[in-house]
C-alpha positions as CSV (number, residue, x, y, z in Angstrom):
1,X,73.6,74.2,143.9
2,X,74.6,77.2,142.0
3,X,74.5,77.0,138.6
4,X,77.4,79.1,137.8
5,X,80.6,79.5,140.7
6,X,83.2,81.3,140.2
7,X,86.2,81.4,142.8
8,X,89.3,83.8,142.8
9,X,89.1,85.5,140.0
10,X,92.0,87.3,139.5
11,X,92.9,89.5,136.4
12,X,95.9,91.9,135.8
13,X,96.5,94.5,132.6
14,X,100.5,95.1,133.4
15,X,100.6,96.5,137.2
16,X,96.8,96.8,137.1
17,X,95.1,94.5,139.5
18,X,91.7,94.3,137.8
19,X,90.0,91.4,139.5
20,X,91.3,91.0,142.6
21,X,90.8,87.3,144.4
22,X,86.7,88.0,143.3
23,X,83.9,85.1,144.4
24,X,81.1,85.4,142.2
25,X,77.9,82.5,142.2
26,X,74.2,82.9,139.9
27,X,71.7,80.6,141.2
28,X,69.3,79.0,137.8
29,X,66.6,81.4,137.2
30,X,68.0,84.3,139.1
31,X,68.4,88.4,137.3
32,X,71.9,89.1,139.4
33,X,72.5,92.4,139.7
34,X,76.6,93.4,139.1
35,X,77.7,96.8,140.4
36,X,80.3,99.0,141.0
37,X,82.0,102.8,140.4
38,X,84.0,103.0,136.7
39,X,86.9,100.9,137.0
40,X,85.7,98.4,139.5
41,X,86.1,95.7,137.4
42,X,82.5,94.6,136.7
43,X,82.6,94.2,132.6
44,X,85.9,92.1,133.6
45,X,84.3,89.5,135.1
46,X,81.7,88.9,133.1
47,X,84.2,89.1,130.0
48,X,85.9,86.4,131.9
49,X,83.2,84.1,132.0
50,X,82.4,85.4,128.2
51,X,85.4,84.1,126.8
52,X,86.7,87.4,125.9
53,X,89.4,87.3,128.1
54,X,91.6,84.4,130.2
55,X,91.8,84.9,134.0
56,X,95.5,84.8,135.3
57,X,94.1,83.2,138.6
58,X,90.7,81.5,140.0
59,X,88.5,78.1,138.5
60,X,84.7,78.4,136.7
61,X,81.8,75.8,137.2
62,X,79.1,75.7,134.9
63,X,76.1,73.1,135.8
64,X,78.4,71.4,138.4
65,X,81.3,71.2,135.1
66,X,84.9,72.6,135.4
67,X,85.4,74.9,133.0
68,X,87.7,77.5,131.1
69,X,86.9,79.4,128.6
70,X,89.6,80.2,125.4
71,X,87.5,82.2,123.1
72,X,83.9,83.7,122.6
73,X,82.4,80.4,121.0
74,X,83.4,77.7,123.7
75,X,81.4,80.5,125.9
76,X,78.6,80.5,123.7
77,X,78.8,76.5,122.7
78,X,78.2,76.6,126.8
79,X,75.5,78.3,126.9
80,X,77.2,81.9,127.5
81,X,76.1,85.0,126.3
82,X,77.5,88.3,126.8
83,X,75.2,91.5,124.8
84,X,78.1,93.7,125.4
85,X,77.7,97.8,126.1
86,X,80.0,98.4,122.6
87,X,77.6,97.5,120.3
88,X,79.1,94.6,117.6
89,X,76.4,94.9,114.6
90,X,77.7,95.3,111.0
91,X,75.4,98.7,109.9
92,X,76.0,97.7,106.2
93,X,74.6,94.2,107.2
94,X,70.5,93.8,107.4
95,X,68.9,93.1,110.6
96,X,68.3,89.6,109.5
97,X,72.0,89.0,108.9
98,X,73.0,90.2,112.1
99,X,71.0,88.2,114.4
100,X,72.7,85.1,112.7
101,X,76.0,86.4,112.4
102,X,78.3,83.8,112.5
103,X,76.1,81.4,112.1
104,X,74.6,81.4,108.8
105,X,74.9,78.6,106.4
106,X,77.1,78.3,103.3
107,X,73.6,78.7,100.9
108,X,70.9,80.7,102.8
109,X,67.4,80.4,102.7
110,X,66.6,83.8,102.8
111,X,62.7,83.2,103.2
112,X,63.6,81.0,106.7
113,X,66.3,83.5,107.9
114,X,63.0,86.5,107.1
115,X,60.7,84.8,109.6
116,X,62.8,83.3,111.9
117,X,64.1,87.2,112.3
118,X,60.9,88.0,112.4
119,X,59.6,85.8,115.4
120,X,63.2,87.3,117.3
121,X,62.0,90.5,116.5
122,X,58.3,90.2,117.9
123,X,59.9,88.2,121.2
124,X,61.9,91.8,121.7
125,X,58.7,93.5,120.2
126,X,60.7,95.7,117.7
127,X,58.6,96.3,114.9
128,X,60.7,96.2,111.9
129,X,61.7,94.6,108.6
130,X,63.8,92.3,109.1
131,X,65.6,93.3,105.5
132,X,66.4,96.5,106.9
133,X,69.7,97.7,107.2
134,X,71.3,98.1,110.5
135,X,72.6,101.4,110.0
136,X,69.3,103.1,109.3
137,X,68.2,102.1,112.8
138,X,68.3,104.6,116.3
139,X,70.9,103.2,118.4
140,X,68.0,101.8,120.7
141,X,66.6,99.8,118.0
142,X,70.2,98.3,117.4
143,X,70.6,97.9,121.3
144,X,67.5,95.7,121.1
145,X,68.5,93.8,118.0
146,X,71.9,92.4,120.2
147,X,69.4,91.2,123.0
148,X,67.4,89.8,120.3
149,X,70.8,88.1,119.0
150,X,71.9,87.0,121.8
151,X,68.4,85.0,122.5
152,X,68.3,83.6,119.0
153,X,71.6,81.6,120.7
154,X,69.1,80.0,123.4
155,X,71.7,80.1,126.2
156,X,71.2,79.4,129.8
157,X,73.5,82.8,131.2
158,X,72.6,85.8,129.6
159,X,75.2,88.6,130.8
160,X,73.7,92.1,129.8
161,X,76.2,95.1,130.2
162,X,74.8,98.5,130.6
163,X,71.9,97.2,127.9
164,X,70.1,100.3,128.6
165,X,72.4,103.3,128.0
166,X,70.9,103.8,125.0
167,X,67.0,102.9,125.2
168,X,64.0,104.8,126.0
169,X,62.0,104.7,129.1
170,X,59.1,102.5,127.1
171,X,62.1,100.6,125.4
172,X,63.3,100.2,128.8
173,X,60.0,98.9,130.0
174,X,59.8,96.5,127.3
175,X,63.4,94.8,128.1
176,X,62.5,94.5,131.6
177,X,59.3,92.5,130.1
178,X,61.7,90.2,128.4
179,X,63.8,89.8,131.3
180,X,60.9,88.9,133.2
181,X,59.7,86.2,130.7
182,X,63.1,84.8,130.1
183,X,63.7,84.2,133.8
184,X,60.4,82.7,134.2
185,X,61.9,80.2,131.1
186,X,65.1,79.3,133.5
187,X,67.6,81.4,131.9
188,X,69.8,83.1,134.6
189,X,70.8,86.8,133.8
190,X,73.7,88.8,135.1
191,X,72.9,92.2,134.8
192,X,75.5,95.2,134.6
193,X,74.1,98.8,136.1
194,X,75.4,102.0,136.9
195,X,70.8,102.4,137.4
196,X,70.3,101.6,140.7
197,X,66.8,101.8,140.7
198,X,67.0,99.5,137.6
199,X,68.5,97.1,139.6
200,X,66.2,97.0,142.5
201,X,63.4,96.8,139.7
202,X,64.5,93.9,138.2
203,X,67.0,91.7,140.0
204,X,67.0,89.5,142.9
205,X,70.2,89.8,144.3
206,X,73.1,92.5,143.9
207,X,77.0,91.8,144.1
208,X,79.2,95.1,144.5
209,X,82.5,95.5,143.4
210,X,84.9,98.2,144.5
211,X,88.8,98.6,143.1
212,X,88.6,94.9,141.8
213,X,87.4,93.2,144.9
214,X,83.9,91.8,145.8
215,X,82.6,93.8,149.1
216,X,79.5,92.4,149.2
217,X,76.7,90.8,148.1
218,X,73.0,91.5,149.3
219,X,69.4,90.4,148.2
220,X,67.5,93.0,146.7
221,X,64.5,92.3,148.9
222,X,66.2,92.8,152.6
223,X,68.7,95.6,151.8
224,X,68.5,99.3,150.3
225,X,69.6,101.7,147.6
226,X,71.9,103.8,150.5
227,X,73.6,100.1,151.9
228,X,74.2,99.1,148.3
229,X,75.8,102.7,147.7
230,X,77.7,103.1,150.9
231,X,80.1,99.8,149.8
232,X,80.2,101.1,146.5
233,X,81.9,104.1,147.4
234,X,83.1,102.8,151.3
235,X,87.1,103.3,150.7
236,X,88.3,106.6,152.0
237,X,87.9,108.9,149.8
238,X,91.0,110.8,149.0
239,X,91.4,113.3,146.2
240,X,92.9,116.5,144.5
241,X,91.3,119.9,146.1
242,X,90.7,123.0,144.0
243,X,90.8,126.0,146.0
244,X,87.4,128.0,145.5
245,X,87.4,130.6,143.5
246,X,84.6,132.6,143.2
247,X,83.8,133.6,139.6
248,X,81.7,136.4,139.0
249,X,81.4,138.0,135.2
250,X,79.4,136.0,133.2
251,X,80.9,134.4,130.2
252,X,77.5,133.6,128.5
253,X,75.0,130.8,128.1
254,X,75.1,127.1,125.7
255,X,70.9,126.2,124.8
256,X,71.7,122.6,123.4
257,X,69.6,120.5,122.1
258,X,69.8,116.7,120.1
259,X,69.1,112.9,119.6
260,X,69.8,111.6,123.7
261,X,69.9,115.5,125.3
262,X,66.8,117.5,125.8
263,X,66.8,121.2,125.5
264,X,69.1,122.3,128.1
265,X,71.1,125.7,129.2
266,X,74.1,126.2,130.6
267,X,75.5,129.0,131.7
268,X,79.1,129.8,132.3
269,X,81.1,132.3,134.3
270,X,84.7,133.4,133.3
271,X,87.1,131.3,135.8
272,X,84.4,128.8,136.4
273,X,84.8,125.1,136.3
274,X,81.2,123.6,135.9
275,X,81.3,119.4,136.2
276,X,79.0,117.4,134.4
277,X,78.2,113.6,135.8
278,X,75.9,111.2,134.8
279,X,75.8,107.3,133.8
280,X,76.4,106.2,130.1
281,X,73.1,106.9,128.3
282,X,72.1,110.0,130.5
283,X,72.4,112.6,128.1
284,X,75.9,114.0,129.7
285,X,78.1,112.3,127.5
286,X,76.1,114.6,124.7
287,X,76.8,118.0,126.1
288,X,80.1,118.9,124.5
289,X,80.0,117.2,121.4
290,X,76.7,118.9,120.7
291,X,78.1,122.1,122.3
292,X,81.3,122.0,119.8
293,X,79.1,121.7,117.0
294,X,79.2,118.1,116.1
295,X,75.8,117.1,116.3
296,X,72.3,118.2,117.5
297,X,71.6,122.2,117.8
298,X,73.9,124.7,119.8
299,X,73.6,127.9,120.3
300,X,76.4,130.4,122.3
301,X,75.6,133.6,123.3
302,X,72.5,133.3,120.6
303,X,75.4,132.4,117.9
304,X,74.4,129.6,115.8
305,X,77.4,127.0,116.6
306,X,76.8,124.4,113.4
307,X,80.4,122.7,113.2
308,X,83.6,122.9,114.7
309,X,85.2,125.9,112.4
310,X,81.5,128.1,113.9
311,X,82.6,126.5,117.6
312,X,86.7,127.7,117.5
313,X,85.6,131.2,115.6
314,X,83.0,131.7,118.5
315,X,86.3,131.3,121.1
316,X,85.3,127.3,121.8
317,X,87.6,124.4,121.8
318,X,87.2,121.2,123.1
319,X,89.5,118.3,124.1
320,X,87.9,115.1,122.8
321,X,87.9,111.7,125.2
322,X,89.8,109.7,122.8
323,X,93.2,111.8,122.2
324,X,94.7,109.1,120.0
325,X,92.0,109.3,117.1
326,X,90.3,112.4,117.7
327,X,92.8,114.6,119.5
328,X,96.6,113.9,118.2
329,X,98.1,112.8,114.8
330,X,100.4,110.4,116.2
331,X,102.8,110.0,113.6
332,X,103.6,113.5,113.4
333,X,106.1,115.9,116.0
334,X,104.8,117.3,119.2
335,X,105.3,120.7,117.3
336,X,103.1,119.6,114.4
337,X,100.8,119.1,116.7
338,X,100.6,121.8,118.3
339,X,100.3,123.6,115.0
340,X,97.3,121.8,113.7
341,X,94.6,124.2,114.9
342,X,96.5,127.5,114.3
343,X,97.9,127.0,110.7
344,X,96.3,129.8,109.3
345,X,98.0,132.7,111.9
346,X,101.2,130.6,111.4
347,X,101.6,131.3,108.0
348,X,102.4,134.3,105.8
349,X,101.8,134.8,102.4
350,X,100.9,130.5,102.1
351,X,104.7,130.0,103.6
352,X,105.1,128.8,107.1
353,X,106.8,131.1,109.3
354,X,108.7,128.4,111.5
355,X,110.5,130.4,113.9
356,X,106.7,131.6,115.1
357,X,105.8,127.7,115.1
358,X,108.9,127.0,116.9
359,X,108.2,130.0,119.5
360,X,104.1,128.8,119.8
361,X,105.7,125.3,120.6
362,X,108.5,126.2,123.3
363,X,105.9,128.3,125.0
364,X,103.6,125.6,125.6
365,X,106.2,123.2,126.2
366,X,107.2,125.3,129.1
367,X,104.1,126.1,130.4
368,X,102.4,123.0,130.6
369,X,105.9,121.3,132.0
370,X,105.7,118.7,128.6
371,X,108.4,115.9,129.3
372,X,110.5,115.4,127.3
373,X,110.5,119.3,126.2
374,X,111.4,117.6,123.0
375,X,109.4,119.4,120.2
376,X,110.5,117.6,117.6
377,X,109.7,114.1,119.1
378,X,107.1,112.0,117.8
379,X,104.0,112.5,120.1
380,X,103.5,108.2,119.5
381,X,106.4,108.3,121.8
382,X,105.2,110.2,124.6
383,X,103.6,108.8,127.8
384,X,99.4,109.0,128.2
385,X,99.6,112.1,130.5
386,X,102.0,113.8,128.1
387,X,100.3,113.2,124.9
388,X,97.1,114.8,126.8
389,X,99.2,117.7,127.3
390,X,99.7,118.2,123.8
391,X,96.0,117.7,123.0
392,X,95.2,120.8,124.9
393,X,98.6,123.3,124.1
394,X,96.7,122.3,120.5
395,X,93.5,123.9,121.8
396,X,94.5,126.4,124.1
397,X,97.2,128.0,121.2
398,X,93.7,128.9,119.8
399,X,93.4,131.3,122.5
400,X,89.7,130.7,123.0
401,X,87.4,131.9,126.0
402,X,85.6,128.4,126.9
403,X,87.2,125.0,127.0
404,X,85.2,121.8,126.6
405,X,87.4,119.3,128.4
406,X,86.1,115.4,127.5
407,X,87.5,112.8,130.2
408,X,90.6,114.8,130.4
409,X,92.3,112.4,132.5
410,X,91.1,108.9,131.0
411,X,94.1,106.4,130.6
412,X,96.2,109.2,132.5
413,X,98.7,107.9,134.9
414,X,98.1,109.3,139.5
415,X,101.2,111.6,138.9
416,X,100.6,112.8,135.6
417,X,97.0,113.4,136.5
418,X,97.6,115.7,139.5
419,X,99.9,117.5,137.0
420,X,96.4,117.6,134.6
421,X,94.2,119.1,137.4
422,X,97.0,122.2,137.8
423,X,97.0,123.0,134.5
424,X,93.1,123.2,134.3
425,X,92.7,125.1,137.7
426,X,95.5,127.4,136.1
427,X,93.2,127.7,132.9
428,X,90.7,129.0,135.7
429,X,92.5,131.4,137.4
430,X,93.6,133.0,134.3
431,X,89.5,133.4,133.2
432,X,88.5,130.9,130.6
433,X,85.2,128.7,131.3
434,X,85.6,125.0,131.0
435,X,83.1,122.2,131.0
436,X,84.2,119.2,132.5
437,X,82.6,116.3,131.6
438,X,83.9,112.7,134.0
439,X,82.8,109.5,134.6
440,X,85.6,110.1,137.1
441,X,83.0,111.2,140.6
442,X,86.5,112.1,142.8
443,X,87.6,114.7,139.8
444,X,84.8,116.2,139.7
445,X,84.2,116.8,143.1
446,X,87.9,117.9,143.3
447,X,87.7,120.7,140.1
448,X,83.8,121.5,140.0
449,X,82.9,125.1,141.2
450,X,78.9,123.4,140.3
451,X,78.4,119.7,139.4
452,X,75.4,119.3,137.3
453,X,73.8,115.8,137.2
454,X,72.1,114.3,133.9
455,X,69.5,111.8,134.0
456,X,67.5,111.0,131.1
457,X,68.8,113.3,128.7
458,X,68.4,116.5,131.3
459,X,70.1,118.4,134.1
460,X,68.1,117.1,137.2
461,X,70.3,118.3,139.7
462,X,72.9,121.3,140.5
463,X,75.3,120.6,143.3
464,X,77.7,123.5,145.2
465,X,80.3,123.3,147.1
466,X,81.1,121.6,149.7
467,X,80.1,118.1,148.1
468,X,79.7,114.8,149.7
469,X,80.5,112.1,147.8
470,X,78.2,109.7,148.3
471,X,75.4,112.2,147.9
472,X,77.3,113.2,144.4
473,X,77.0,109.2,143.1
474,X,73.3,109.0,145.3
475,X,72.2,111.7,142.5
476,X,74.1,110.0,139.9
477,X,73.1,106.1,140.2
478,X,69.3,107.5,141.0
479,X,69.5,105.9,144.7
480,X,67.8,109.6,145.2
481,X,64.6,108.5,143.7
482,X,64.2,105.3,145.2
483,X,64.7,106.7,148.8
């Protein structure tokens, strides 16, 4: 008998369908390996079973028991542990104190909490203080400290999402060690991967998800890295086409470098659209932050980019993943907005000239087909594919030469996306370079003129045109190196 079942699972966020009717069973003592594209609902389901979040449909066993889980601690009081891929640590707090988060008594004992954090530590093998504060750690040393955390709870289903995005290959090695040795004790261990040659390392059987729904599930031992791709990505695939566009005069070069990205050059053409793909933790989520000169070492065209004023002066802009706290002031007008980045040619004499603001705003208003062409409305009020809009008439009113686009379509609606993809293939045509950097394989493969795959904090593939789309997420899940 399985130790954990659980039948039509069924989850909806408004019209989203985000567990659809999904069967799911772990056997005591089994690594199960969970896997799917972005948005298949993997990290649902187990925050389902975590307590994190009620199903609207479907029943739980656990040991043979009927269960339902309101909250985090009934989870955990069942022997449930979710280490989650947002990592939950208090940086101010010492290591000590986080691995007993939660759970530490009115009067500590600090000496007992010391070496009890200690023998958690050496059962992870991180070799630290336990005193140490969590903020002067590397984020792999933190990513450990959660595993640790979670084992301190001595649970019987450890869920582990994504748990090595940010840990080296030898920190890597040394989790699989533990997931080894705490299988061998009869703890069962769901095991979230975009890595599939980390799941056919450590699991024994593999359950895919695609668009909510379970498609299959295979043991590791009888199937392969192509079978366990081909139903990830098995739905027809159908998807906005960029005509090509050749692109010959060559903009210049990005050498980057950084904590998570090794030294790596780009080179960009004017009119090109180069995508970047990769997992979490491959190094690709680094390029544009470290090329708009927000961390690590970037260099343009030999100029020194060392913050974001060096990165706009040098003709780069970028439009940030998270448009609500990086890329908008929400409170403020659609025109404000717009204004943020040019201030400076707005004014005259330290006065604003408003009828240029006004003029800057209508233009991109009209351009990018913003709706409401309101200028004055609050940009809180706007939908998710308008509000992006603004984010880049913001940037673009810069008038720069390369755009950095982040996600540009994340929490974007189908119709206002397709709107999205014209006004960055018009960007094109008119002979900026943009980086695209997606989690999002189809819009890639729909916008990229190249498609550059990271793995390990490097480039370890270029792809042209025409693409195949399971070769694309073959490259990108490492089903390449295991065939």
């Amino acid at each position: 008998m399985a130790l954990l079942t659980m039948t039509g699972m069924t989850k909806r966020f408004g019209n989203v369908v985000a567990l659809d009717d999904v069967d799911f069973n772990l056997e005591a003592g089994e690594v199960h390996a969970l896997v799917g594209e972005n948005g298949a609902g993997k990290s649902t389901l187990m925050k389902v079973l975590a307590g994190v979040q009620p199903p609207d449909a479907g029943s739980m066993t656990l040991a043979g028991e009927t269960v339902r889980f309101a909250n985090v601690n009934e989870a955990q009081a069942h022997g449930v542990v979710m280490v989650y891929q947002e990592l939950a640590l208090v940086p101010t707090l010492s290591v000590a104190e986080n691995l007993f988060l939660g759970r530490l008594p009115r009067l500590v004992d600090y000496r007992t909490l010391l070496a009890r954090s200690r023998e958690l530590l050496a059962e992870v093998e991180l070799d630290l203080e336990p005193d140490r504060e969590v903020e002067r750690l590397s984020i792999g040393e933190r990513q450990l400290i959660e595993i640790a955390r979670a084992l301190a709870r001595e649970g019987r289903v450890l869920v582990l999402d994504e748990p090595t995005a940010a840990l080296s290959a030898t920190e890597t090695e040394r989790l699989f060690a533990l997931i080894d040795k705490v299988r061998d004790g009869g703890v069962s261990v769901v095991y979230i991967s975009h890595r599939l040659e980390e799941v056919f390392r450590i699991a024994d059987r593999v359950t895919v998800l695609r668009d909510g729904r379970r498609v299959g599930t295979k043991t590791v031992a009888q199937s392969s890295a192509e079978e366990i791709v081909q139903l990830m990505v098995g739905k027809a695939v159908r998807r906005y086409q960029r005509p090509g566009r050749s692109a010959e005069r060559r903009l210049g070069a990005f050498e980057l470098a950084g904590p998570g990205l090794q030294p790596t050059t780009i080179t960009l053409r004017s009119g090109e659209i180069v995508g970047l793909a990769g997992v979490i933790g491959s190094g690709r989520e680094r390029v544009l932050p470290t090329a708009f000169g927000l961390q690590g070492s970037a260099r343009w065209n030999e100029l020194v980019i060392g913050s974001p004023r060096e990165a706009i002066g040098a003709g780069i802009v970028l439009v940030p993943s998270d448009r609500s706290t990086q890329g908008l002031v929400l409170e403020l007008s659609v025109q404000e907005n717009v204004s943020l980045a040019t201030l400076e040619r707005l004014q005259r004499f330290g006065f604003m000239q408003r009828s240029r603001e006004r003029e800057q705003t209508r233009t991109w208003i009209t351009r990018l087909s913003l709706r409401p062409p309101e200028p004055h409305k609050p940009v809180r009020e706007l939908s998710g594919g308008n509000q992006q809009k603004v984010v880049i008439a913001k940037v673009l009113a810069t008038e720069p030469k390369v755009l950095l686009l982040d996600e540009p379509t994340r929490g974007v609606d189908v119709g206002a996306r397709a709107e999205l993809y014209d006004v960055i293939d018009d960007l094109s045509t008119r002979g900026l370079g943009l980086l695209l950097s997606s989690s999002d394989t189809e819009e890639l493969l729909g916008l990229s003129d190249r498609i550059l795959v990271f793995r390990g904090g490097a480039v370890t593939t270029e792809l042209l045109p025409p693409y195949e789309y399971e070769e694309v997420v073959a490259h990108v899940t490492g089903a390449h190196q295991l065939a």
